[in-house]
Each structure stands twice: as C-alpha cells, then as structure tokens.
NUMITOR-871368 format. One line per field, with one value per residue: residue number from 1; residue in one letter; x, y, z of N, C-alpha, C in turn. Coordinates in steps of 0.02 Angstrom, whole numbers. Layout:
# residues N
resi = (NUM:...)
resn = (A:...)
n_x = (X:...)
n_y = (Y:...)
n_z = (Z:...)
ca_x = (X:...)
ca_y = (Y:...)
ca_z = (Z:...)
c_x = (X:...)
c_y = (Y:...)
c_z = (Z:...)
This chain:
# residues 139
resi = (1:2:3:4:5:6:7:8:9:10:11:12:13:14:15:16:17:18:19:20:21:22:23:24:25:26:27:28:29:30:31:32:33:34:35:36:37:38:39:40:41:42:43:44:45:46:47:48:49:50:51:52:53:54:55:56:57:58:59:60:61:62:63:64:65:66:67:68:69:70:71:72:73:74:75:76:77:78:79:80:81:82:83:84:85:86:87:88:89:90:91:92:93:94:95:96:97:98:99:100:101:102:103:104:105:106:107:108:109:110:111:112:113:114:115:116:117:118:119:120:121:122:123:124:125:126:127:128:129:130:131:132:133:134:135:136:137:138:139)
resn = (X:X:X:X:X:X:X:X:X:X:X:X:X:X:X:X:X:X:X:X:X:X:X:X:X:X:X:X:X:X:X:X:X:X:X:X:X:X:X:X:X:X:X:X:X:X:X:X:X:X:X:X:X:X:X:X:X:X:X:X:X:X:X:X:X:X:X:X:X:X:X:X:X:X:X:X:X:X:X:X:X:X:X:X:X:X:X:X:X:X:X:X:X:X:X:X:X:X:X:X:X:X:X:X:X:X:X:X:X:X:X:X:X:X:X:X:X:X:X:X:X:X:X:X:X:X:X:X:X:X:X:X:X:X:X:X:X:X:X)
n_x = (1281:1343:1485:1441:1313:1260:1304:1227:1107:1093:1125:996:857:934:892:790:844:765:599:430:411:528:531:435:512:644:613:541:630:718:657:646:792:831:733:777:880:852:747:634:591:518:515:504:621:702:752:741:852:811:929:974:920:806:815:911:882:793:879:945:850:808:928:915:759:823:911:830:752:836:867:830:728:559:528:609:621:492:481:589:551:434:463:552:464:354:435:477:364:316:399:391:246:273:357:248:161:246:257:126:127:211:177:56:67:152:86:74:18:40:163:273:307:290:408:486:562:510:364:417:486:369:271:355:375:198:228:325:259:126:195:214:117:93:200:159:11:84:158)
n_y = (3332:3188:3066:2935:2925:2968:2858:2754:2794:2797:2656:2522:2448:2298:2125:2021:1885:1780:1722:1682:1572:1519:1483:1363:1287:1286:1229:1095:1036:1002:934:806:780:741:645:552:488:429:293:181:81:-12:-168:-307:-331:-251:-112:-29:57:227:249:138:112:184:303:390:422:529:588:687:739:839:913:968:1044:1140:1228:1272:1339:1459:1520:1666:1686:1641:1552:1431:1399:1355:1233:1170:1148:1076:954:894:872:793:673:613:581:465:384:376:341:203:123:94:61:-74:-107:-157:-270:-362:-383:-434:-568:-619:-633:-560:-478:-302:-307:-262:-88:69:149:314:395:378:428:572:608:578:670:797:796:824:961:1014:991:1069:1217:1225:1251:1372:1453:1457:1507:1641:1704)
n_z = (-1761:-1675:-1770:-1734:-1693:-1818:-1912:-1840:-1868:-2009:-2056:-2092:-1997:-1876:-1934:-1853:-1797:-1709:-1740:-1763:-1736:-1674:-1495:-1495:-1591:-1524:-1390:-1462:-1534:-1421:-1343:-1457:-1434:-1317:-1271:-1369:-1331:-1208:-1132:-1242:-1231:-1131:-1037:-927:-911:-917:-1006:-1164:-1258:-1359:-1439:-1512:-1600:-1685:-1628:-1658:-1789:-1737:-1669:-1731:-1797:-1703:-1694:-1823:-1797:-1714:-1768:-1874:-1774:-1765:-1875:-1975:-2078:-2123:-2217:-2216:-2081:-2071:-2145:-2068:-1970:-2000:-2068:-1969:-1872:-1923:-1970:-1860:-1780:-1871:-1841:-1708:-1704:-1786:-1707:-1598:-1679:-1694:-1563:-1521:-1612:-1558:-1455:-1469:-1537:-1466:-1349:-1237:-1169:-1092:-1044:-1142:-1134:-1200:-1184:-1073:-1172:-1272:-1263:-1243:-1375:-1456:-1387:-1433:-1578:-1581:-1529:-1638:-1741:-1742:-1710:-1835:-1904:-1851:-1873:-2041:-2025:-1988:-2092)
ca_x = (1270:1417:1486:1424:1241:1236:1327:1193:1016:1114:1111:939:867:936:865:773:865:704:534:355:398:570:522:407:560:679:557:543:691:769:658:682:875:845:710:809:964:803:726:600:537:508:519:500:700:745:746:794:869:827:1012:1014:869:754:794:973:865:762:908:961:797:808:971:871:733:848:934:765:745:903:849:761:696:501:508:653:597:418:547:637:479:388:499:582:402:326:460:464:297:303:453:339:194:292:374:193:131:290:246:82:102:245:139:-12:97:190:6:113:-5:58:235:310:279:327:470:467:605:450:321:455:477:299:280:409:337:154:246:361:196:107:231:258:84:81:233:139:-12:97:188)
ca_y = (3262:3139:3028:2884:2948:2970:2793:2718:2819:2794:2605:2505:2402:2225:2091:1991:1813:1734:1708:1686:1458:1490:1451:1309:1250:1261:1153:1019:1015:1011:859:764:765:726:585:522:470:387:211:193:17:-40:-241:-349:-380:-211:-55:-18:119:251:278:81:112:247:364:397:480:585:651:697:770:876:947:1018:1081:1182:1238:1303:1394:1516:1551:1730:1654:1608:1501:1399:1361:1311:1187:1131:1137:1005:881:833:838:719:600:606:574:441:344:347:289:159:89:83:-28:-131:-145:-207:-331:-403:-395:-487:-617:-670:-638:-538:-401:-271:-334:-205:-37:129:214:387:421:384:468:645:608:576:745:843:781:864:1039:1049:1019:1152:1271:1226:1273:1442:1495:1461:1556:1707:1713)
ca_z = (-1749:-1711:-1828:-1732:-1740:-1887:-1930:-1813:-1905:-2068:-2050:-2086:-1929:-1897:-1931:-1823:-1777:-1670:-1759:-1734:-1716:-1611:-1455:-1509:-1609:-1471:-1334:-1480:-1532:-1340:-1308:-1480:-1418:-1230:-1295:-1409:-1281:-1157:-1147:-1272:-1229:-1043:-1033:-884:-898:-932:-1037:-1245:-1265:-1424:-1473:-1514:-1685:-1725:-1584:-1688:-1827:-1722:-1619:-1801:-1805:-1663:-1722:-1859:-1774:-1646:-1814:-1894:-1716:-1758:-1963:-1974:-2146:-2106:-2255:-2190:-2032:-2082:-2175:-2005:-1909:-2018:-2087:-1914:-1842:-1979:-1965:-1798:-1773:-1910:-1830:-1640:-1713:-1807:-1656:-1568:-1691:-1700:-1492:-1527:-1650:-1534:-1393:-1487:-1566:-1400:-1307:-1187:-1181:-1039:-1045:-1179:-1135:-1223:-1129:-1063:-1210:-1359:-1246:-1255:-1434:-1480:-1390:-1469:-1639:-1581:-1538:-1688:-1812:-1693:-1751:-1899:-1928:-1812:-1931:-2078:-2023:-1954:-2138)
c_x = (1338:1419:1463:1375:1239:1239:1254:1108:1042:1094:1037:936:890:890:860:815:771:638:479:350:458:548:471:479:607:657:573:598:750:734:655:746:863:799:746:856:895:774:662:550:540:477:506:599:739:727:773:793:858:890:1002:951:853:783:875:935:822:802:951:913:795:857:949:837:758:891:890:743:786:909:806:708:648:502:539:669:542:453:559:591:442:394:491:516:360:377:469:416:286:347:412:273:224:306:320:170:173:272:193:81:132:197:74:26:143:128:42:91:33:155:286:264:313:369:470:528:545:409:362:464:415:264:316:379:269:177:286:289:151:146:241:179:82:133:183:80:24:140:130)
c_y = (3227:3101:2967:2885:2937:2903:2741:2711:2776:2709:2561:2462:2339:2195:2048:1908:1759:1766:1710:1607:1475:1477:1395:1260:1218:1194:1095:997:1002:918:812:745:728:656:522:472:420:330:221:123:1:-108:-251:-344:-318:-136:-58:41:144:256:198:68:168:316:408:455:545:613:685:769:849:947:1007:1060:1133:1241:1303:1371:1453:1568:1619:1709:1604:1539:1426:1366:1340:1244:1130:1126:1075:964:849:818:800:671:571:564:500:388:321:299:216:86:74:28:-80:-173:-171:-252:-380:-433:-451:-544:-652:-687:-613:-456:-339:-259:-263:-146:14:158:292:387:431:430:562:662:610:661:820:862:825:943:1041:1045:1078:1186:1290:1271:1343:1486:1499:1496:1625:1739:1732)
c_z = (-1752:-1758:-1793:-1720:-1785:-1910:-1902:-1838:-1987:-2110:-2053:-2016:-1930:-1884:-1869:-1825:-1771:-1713:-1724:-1684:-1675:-1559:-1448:-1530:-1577:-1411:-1375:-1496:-1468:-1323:-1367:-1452:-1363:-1255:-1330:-1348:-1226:-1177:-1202:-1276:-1154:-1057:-959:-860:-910:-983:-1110:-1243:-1349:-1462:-1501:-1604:-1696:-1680:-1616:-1753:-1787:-1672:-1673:-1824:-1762:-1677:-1776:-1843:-1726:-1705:-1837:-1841:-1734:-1839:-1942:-2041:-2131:-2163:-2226:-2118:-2030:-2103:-2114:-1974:-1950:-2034:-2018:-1881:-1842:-1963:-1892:-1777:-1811:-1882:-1751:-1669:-1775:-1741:-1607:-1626:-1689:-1599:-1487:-1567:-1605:-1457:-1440:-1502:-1514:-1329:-1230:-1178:-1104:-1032:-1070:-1189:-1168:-1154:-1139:-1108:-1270:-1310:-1283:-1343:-1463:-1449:-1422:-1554:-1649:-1581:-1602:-1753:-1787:-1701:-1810:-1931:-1882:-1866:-2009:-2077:-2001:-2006:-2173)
C-alpha cells in the first residue's frame, strides 16, 4: 500500500460543511439582503426605501442567516435560522401595522402600499422559520 493510501484510509471522513437547513438558509438569507436594499413602501409621490429604517436590521439579518448556512453545527444554525427569521418577521409585520394605522388616520386607505422589498422580506422570514424548524426535526 502507498503512503498516500494509507494517509488517506488512515484519516477519519470530513466533515460535512452543508446541512439538512443550508439551502433553505441560503434562499432566505439571499432575499433578506436583496429585500432589504428594495422599496418597502409605495406612495403616490414615490417609493421608501428599506436601507433608510428597519430594512438596515434585516440586511444584518440576512448576513446571519447566510452565515448559519456554512456552520456544520446543527445546533448553531437552528440558532441562525430562527432569530433572523423571528425578527424579521417581527420587524414586517410591524411596519404593516405602522401602514395601517397611517392609512386609517389620514383616511388614505389604498395610498400606502407595502413595497416589493417587505413582500421579499416577509418571505424570507417564512423560509428561514421553515428551516429552522426542518433542522430541528432532522437533529
């Protein structure tokens, strides 16, 4: 047997990088980021952009979850899979009620719409807790 046989049996197998949640992780964490940077309110007069409030923590968020994707440590990405997806989640449906109260209180119903940046986020948020629980059953 050569010596680099042997070196190669001798050796235990490596470890796995990618998980049971990476490619859940990756997706949400690809469109927290890309969400994040997109309009998140649609006006009459114009567009708000996420980077300018909330969409600053969840491209924060994203970072994480793309993070969590690259851990072989199930515990540690159940971790990165459910925080950023709770707050996530917690920061969209914040900004939905902040658009209806404004909308009831100016009686400007239609006016302020969610921007395809919260829709991607408010999505992202559903796949990273959908992982978070597929890792936790597959642990």
């Amino acid at each position: 047997m050569s010596p680099l046989t042997r070196a190669a049996t001798a050796t235990p197998g490596r470890r796995r990088i990618m998980h049971a949640g990476s490619p859940g992780m990756i997706l949400g964490g690809l469109l927290l980021l890309v969400g994040s940077l997109m309009p998140w309110v649609s006006t009459p007069v114009g567009h708000l952009s996420g980077a300018a409030g909330a969409g600053l923590w969840t491209l924060c968020a994203g970072t994480i979850a793309i993070a969590g994707a690259l851990m072989p440590y199930q515990r540690v990405a159940f971790a990165h899979a459910l925080l950023p997806g709770a707050a996530a989640a917690v920061l969209v449906l914040w900004q939905l009620a902040r658009l209806m109260q404004l909308s009831a209180s100016t009686d400007s119903w239609g006016k302020l719409l969610p921007g395809i940046g919260l829709v991607l986020v408010g999505g992202a948020a559903v796949i990273l807790l959908r992982t978070a629980l597929r890792i936790r059953s597959a642990g």
